[in-house]
C-alpha positions as a Markdown table, in Angstrom:
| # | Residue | x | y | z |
|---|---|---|---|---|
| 1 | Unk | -4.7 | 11.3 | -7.1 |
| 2 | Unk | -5.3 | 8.5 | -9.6 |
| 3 | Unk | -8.1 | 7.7 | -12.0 |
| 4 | Unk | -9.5 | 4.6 | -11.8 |
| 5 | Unk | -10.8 | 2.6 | -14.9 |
| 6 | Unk | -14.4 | 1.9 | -14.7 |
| 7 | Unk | -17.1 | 0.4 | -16.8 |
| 8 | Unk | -20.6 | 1.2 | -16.3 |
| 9 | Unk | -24.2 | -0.7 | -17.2 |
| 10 | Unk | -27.3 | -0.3 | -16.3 |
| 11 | Unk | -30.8 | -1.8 | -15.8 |
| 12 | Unk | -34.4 | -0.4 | -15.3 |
| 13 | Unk | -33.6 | 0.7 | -11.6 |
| 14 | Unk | -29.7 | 0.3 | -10.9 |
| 15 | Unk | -26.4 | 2.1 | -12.9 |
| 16 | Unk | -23.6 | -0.4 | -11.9 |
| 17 | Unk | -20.1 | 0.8 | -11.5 |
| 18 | Unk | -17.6 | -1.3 | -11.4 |
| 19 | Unk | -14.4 | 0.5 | -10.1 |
| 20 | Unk | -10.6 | -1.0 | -11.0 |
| 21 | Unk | -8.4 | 0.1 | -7.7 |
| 22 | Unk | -6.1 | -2.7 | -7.1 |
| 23 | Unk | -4.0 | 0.0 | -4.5 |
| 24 | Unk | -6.5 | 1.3 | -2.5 |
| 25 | Unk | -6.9 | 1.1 | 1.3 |
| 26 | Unk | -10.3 | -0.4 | 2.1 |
| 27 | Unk | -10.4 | 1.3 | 5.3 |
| 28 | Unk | -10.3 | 4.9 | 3.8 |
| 29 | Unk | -12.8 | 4.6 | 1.4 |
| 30 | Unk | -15.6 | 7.1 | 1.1 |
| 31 | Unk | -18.8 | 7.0 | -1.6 |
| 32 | Unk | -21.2 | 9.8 | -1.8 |
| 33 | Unk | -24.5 | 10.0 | -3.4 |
| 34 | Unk | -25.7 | 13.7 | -4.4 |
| 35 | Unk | -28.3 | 14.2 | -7.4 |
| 36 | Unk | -26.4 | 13.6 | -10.4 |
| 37 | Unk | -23.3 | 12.9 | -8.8 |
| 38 | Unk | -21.3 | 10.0 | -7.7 |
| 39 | Unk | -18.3 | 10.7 | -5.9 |
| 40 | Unk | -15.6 | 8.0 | -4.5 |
| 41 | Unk | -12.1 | 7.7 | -2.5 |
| 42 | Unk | -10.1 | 5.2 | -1.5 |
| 43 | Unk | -6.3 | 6.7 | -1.6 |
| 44 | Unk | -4.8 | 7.1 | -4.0 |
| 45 | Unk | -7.4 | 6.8 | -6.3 |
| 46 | Unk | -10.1 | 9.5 | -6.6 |
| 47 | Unk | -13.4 | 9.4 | -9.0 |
| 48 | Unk | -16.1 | 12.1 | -9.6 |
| 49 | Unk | -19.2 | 10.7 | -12.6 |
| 50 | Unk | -21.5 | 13.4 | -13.7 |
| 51 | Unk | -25.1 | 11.4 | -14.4 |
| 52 | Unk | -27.6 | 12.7 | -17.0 |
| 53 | Unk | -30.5 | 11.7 | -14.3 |
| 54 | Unk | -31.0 | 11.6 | -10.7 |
| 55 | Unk | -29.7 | 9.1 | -8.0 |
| 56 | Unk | -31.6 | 8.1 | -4.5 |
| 57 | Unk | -28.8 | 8.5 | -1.8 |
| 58 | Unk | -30.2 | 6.4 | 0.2 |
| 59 | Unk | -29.1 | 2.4 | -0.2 |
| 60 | Unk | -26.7 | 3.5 | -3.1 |
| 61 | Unk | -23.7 | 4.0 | -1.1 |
| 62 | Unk | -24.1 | 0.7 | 0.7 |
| 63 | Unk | -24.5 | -1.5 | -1.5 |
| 64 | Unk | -20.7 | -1.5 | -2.8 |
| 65 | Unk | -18.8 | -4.6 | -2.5 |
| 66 | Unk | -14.9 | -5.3 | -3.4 |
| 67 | Unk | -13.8 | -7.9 | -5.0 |
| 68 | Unk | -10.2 | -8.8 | -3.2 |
| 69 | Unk | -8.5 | -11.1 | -5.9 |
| 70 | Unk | -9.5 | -8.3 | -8.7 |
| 71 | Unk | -9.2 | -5.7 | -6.9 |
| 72 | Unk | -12.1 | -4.1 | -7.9 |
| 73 | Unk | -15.1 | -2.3 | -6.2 |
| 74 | Unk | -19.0 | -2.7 | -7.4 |
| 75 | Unk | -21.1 | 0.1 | -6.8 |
| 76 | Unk | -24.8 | -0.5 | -7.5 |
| 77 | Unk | -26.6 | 3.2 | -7.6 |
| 78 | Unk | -30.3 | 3.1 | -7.2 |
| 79 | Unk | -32.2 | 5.1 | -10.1 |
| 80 | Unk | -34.8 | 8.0 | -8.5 |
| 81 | Unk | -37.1 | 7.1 | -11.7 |
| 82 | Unk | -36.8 | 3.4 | -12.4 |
| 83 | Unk | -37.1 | 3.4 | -16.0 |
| 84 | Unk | -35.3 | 6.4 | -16.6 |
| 85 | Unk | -32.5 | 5.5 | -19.6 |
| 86 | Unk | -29.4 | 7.4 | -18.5 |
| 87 | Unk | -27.9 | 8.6 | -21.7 |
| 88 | Unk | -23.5 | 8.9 | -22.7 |
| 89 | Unk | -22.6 | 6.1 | -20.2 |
| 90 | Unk | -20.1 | 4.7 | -22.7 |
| 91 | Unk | -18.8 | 8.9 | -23.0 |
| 92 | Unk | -16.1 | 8.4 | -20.3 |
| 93 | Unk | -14.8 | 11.6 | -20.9 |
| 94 | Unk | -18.2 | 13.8 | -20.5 |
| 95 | Unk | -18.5 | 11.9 | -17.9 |
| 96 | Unk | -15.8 | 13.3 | -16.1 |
| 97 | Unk | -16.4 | 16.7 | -17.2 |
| 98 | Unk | -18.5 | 18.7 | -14.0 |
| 99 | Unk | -21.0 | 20.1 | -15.9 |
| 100 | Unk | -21.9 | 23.7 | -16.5 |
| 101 | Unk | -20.5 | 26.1 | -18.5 |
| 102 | Unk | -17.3 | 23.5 | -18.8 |
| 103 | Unk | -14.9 | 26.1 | -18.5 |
| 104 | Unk | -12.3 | 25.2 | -16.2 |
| 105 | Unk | -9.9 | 27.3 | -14.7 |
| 106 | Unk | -6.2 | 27.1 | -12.8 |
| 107 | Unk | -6.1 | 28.9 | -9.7 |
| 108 | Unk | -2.1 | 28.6 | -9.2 |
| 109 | Unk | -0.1 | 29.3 | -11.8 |
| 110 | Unk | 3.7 | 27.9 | -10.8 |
| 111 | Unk | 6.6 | 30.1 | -11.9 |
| 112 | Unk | 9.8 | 28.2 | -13.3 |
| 113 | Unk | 8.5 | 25.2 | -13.7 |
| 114 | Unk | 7.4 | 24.3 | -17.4 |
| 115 | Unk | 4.4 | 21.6 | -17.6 |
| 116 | Unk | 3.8 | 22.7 | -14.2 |
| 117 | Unk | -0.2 | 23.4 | -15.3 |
| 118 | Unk | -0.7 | 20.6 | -16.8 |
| 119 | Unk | -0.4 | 19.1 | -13.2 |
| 120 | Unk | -3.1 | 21.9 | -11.8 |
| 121 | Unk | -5.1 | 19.9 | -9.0 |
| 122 | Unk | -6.5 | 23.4 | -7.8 |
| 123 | Unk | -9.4 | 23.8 | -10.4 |
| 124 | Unk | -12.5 | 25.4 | -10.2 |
| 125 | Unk | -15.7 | 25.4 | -12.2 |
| 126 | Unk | -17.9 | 28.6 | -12.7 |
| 127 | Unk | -21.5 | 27.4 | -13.6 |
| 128 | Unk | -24.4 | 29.4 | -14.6 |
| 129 | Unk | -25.8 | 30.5 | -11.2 |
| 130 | Unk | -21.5 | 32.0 | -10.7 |
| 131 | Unk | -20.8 | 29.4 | -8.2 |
| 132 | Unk | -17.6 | 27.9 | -7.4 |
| 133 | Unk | -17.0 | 24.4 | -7.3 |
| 134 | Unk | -13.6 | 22.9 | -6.3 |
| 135 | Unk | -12.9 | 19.7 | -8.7 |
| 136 | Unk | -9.8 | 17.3 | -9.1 |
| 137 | Unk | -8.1 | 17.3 | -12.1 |
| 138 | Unk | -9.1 | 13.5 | -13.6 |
| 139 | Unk | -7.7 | 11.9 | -16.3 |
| 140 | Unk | -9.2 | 8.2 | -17.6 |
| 141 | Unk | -6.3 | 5.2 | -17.3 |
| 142 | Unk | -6.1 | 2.6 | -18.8 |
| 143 | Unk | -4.9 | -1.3 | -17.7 |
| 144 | Unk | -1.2 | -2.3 | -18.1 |
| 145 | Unk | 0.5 | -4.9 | -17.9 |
| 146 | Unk | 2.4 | -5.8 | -14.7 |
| 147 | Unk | 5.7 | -6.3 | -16.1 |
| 148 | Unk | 7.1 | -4.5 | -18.8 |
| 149 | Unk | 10.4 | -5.4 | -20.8 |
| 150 | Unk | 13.7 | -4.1 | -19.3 |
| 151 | Unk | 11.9 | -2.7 | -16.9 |
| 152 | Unk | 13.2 | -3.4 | -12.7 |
| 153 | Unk | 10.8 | -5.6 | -11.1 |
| 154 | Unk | 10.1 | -5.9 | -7.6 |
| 155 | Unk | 6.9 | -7.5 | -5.7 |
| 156 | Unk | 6.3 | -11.1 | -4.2 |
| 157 | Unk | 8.3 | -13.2 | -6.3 |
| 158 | Unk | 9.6 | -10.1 | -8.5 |
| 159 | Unk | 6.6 | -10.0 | -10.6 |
| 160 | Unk | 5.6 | -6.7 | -10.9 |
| 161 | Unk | 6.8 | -3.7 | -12.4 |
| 162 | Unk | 5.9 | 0.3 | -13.2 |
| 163 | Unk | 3.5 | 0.6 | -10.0 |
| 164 | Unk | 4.9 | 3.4 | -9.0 |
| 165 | Unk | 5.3 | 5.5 | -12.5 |
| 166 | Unk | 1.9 | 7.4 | -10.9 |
| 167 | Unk | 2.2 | 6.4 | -7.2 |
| 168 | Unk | 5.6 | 7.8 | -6.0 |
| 169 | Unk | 4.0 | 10.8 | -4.6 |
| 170 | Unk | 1.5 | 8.1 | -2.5 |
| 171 | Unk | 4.1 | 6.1 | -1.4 |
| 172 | Unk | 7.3 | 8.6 | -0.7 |
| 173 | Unk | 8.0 | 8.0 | 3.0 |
| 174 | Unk | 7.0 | 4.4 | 2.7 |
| 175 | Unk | 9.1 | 3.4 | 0.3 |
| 176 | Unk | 12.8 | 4.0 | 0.6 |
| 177 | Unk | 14.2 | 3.4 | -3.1 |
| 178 | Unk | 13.8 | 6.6 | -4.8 |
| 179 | Unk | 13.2 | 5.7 | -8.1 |
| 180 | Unk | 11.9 | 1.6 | -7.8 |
| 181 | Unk | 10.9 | 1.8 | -11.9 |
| 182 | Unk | 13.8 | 2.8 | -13.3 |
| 183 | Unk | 16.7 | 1.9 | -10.7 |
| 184 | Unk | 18.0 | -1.6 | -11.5 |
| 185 | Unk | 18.1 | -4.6 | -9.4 |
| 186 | Unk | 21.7 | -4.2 | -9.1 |
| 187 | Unk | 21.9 | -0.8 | -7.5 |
| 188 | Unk | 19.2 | -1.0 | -5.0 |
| 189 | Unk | 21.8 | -2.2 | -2.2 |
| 190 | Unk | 24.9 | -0.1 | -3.1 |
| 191 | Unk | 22.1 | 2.9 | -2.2 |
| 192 | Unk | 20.8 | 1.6 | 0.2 |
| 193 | Unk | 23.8 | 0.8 | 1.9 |
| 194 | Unk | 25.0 | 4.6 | 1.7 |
| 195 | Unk | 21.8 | 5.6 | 2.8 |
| 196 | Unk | 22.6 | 3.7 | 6.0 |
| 197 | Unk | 26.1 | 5.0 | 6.3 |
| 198 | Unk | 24.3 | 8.4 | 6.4 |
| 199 | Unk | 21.6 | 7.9 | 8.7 |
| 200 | Unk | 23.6 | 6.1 | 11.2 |
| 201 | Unk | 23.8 | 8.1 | 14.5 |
| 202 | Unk | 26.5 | 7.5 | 16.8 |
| 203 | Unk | 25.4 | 9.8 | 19.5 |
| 204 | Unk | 21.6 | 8.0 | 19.6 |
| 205 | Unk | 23.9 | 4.5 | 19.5 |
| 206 | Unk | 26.4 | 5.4 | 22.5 |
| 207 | Unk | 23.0 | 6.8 | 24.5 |
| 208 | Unk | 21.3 | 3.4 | 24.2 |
| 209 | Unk | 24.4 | 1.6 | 24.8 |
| 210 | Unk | 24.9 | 3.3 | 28.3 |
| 211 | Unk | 21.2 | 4.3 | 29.4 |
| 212 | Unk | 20.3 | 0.6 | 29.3 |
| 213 | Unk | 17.3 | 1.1 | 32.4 |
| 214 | Unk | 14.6 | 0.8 | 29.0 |
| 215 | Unk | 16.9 | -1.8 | 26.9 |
| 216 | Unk | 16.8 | -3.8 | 29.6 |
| 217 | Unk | 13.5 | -4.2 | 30.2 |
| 218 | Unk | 12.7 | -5.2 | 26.9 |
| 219 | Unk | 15.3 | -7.6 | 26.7 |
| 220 | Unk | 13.5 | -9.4 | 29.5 |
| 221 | Unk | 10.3 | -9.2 | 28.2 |
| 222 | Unk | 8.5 | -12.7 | 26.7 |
| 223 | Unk | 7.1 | -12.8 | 22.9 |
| 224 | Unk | 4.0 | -13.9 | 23.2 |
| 225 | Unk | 4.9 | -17.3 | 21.2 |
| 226 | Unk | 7.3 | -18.0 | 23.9 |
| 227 | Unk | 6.6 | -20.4 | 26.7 |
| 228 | Unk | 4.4 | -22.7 | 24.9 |
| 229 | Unk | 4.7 | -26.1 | 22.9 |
| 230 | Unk | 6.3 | -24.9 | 19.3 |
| 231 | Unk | 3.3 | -27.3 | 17.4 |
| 232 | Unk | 1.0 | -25.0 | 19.4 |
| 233 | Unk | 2.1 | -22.1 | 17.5 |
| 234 | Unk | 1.0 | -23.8 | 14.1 |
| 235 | Unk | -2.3 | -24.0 | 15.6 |
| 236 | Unk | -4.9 | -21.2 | 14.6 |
| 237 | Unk | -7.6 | -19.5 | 15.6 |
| 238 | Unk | -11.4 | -19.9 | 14.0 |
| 239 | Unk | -11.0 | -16.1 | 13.3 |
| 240 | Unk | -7.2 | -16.8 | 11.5 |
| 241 | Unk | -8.4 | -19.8 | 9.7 |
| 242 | Unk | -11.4 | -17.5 | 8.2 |
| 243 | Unk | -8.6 | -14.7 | 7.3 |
| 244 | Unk | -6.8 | -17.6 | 5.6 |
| 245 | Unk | -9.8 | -19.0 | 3.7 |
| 246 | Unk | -10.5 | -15.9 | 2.6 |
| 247 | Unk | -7.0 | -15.5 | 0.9 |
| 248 | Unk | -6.8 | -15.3 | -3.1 |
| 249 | Unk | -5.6 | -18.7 | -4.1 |
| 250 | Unk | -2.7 | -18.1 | -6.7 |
| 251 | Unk | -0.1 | -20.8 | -8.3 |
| 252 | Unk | 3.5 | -18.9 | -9.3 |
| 253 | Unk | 6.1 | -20.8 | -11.2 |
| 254 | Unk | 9.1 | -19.6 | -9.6 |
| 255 | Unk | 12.8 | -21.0 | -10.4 |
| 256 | Unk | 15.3 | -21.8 | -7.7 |
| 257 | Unk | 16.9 | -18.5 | -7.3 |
| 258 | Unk | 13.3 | -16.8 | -6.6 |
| 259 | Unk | 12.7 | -19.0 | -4.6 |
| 260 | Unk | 15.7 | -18.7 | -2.3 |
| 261 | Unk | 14.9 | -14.5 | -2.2 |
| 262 | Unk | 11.5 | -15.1 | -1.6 |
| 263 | Unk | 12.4 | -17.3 | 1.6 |
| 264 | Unk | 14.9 | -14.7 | 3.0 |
| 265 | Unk | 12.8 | -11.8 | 2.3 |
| 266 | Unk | 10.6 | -13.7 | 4.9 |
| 267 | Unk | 13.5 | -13.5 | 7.2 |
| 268 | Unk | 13.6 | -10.1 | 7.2 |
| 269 | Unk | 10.1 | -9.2 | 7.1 |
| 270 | Unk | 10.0 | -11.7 | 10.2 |
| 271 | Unk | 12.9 | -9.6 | 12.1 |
| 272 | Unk | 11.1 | -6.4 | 11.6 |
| 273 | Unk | 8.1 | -8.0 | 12.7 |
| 274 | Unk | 9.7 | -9.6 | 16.1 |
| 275 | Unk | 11.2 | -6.3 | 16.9 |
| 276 | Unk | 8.1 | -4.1 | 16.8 |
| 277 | Unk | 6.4 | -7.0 | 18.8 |
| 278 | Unk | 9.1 | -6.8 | 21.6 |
| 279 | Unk | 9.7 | -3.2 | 21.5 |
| 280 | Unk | 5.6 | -3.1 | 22.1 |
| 281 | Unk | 5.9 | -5.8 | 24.4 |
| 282 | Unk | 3.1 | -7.7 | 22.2 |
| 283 | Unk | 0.4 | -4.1 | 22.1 |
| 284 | Unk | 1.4 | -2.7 | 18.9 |
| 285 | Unk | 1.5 | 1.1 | 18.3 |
| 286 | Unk | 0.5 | 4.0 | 15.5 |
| 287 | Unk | 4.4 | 3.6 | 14.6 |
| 288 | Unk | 4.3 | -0.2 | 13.8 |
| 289 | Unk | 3.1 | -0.7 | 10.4 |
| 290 | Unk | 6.1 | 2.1 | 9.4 |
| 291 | Unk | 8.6 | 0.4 | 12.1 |
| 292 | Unk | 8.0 | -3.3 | 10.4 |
| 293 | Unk | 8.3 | -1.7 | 6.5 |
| 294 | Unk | 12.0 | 0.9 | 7.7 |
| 295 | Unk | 13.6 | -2.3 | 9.0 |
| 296 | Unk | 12.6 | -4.6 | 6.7 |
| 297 | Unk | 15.2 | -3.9 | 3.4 |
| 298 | Unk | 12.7 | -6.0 | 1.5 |
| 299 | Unk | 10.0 | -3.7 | 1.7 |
| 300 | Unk | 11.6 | -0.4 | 2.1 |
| 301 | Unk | 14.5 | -1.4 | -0.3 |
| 302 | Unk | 12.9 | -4.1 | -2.8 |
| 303 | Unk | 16.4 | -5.4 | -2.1 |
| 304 | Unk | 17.1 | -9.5 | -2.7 |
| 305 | Unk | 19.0 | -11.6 | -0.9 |
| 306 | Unk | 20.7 | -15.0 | -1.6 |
| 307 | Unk | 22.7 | -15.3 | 1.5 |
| 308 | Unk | 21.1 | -15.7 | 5.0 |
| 309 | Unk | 24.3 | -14.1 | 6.2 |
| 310 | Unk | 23.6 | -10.7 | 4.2 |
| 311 | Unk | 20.1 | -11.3 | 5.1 |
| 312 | Unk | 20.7 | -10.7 | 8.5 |
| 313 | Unk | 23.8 | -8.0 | 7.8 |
| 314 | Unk | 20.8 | -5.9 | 6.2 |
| 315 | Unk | 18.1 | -6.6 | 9.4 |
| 316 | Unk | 21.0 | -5.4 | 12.0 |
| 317 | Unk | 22.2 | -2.3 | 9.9 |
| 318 | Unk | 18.6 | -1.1 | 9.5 |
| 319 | Unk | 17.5 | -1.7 | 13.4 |
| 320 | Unk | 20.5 | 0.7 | 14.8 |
| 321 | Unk | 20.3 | 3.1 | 11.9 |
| 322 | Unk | 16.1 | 3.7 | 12.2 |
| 323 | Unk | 14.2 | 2.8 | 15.3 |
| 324 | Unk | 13.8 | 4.5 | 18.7 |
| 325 | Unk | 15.7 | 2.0 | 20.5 |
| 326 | Unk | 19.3 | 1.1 | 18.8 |
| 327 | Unk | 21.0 | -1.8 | 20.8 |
| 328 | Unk | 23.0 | -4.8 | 19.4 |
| 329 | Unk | 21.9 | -6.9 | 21.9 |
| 330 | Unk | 18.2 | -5.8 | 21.6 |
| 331 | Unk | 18.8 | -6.3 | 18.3 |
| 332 | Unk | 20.5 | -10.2 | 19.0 |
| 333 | Unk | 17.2 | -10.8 | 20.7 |
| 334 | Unk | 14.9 | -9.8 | 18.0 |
| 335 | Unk | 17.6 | -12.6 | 15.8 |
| 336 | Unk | 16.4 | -15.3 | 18.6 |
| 337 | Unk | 13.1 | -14.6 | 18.5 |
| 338 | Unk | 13.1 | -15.0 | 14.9 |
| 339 | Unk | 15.0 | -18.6 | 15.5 |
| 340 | Unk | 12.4 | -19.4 | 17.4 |
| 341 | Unk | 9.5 | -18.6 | 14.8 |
| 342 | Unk | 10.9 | -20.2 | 12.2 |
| 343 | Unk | 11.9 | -23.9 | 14.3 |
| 344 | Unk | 8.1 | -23.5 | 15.6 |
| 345 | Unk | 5.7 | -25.8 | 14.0 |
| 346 | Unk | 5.9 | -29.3 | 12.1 |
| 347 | Unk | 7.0 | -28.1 | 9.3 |
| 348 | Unk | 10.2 | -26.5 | 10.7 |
| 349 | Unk | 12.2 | -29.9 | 10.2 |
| 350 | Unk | 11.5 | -30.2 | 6.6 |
C-alpha cells in the first residue's frame, strides 16, 4: 500500500483533506468516519489521520469529490464542536502515528531476508486499555517528477517514468515487463519476444485448429459496428459526448517519431479490443479488461512500434500465445474488423 500526500486546513466547522492519488481506482474507494479517525482506500493507496478532536460521521464521508485532471480527492470532515481548533495539523507525522502508548510492534519476523522488517505491514498497537489494534505500516511521500533523466519512459506519448518504483507489487499480473523503470526501451521486445516463444502452446493451437464447432461460430458472428453506414459510426451518443466533455483537455508536443508509435499503439490496443468484442460476441466478460491489456504489446509490454507490419507481427503472436481461443483465422478476422474501424468515419480519408 502507498501513502498518499495530503494537505490539510480547516475552518470553524469543516478539516479539509485534500488527498494526492493520481492511481487509484474510483470504484474501490472506501472513507470511514470514526471519532478521531479518518480512514481512506482507494488501491493502491491507503491513509489512516489520527485527529486531536471529534468528527460527526454522518455527511463527512459524502461529501468527498475527485478531481480527475489532478487526480486528487477532497474530503470535507464535519467538526462535532464547530469551533473546536484542531491542533498538529501541519505534524504529518503524528498524524500518522495511532495514538496510545505509540509503541508499535512486528508480528512476523522473516528469516533470511535482511531489511525484511523494515517492510512489516503486520503491526499492532497496544494502548492503555491492552487492546490490539491492527495498523498499516504508512510512510508520508512526497511528489516527483514524471520523468527522470536516463530513466526508461513509457506512458501516452512516452511521458512518464518511475510509476512503478512503489507500484510493481499493484500492478504484477497486469503488466508484463518485469522491471518497466529500469529495463530500457531497447530490450522490452527482445523479452517480450522470448516470453512468447515460451508461452506458446502447440497442443492448445492444434486443438483449436481441428475443434473448429466454437471458432466457427465466432467467425460468423457480426461486430456490432458492422452493417451500418461507416459515418454512422462517428456519430455518438448524448451519454458518450458527456464521457468526452468530461475528458481533461491536454496539449502534448510530440515530434514525428512519437507520433508514428502513438498511432500504431492504437492499432494494437484496437486489435485487442475487436477480439474481446468478437470472442464476447459484443457482451463483455470479468476476463475482458485483462484479455484487451495480454494482447495488446503496448500495454502489457510498453513496447513501440514504427512499422505497421511489426505492429501487427506483435497483435497475432500475442492472440495465439494468450487467449482461450487461438486461431489464425479468428485472429485474421479480429485484423478485418480493425480495417474496418479505422476506414469508419470522415476522417478515415485524411
Amino acid at each position: 500500500m502507498l501513502t498518499p500526500v495530503f494537505h490539510l486546513s480547516q475552518s470553524d466547522r469543516f478539516i479539509t483533506v485534500e488527498i494526492r492519488a493520481p492511481y487509484a481506482k474510483i470504484t474501490e474507494t472506501e472513507i470511514d468516519v470514526d471519532g478521531k479517525q479518518l480512514m481512506f482506500y482507494s488501491k493502491p493507496y491507503y491513509l489512516r489521520l489520527h485527529f486531536s478532536g471529534e468528527l460527526l460521521e454522518e455527511g463527512s464521508s459524502d461529501s468527498a469529490k475527485y478531481d480527475v485532471d489532478e487526480g486528487v480527492f477532497t474530503v470535507k470532515l464535519q467538526k462535532a464542536n464547530p469551533g473546536e481548533i484542531f491542533q498538529d495539523l501541519d505534524m504529518l507525522t503524528k498524524l500518522l502515528t495511532p495514538p496510545g502508548s505509540r509503541t508499535v510492534q512486528s508480528l512476523v519476523e522473516l528469516v533470511g531476508d535482511e531489511g525484511a522488517a523494515d517492510e512489516g505491514a503486520g503491526l499492532v498497537v497496544v494502548d492503555e486499555t491492552d487492546e490490539i489494534n491492527w495498523y498499516i505500516t504508512q510512510t508520508p511521500q512526497t511528489d516527483q517528477p514524471l520523468i527522470l533523466i536516463d530513466q526508461p519512459t513509457y506512458g501516452f506519448g512516452n511521458t512518464k517514468s518511475a510509476v512503478f518504483t512503489k507500484l510493481q507489487d499493484e500492478f504484477r499480473g497486469v503488466v508484463d515487463l518485469p522491471d518497466p523503470d529500469h529495463t530500457p526501451v531497447s530490450e522490452r521486445r527482445n523479452l517480450r519476444v522470448a516470453d512468447e516463444q515460451t508461452k506458446f502452446d502447440e497442443d492448445h493451437y492444434l486443438a483449436d485448429y481441428f475443434q473448429t464447432d466454437v471458432i466457427e461460430g465466432l467467425l460468423q458472428f457480426t461486430p456490432l459496428n458492422r452493417g451500418h453506414d461507416p459515418n454512422d459510426l462517428s456519430k455518438f451518443t448524448d451519454d458518450e459526448e458527456d464521457q468526452l466533455r468530461r475528458l481533461p483537455r491536454k496539449e502534448y508536443l510530440l515530434d514525428e517519431i512519437t507520433t508514428v508509435q502513438m498511432l500504431l499503439a492504437l492499432v494494437d490496443i484496437l486489435f485487442s479490443y475487436s477480439y474481446n468484442h468478437r470472442i464476447t460476441e459484443g457482451e463483455n466478460s470479468v476476463e475482458s479488461s485483462w484479455t484487451v491489456c495480454k494482447l495488446s504489446p503496448t500495454l502489457s509490454w510498453f513496447d513501440r512500434f514504427t512499422r505497421v507490419h511489426d505492429t501487427v507481427i506483435a497483435s497475432f503472436r500475442r492472440s495465439l500465445c494468450f487467449p482461450l481461443h487461438r486461431n489464425w483465422l479468428l485472429s485474421s478476422a479480429v485484423l478485418d474488423d480493425v480495417k474496418y474501424i479505422l476506414k469508419s468515419g470522415p476522417s478515415s480519408d485524411s
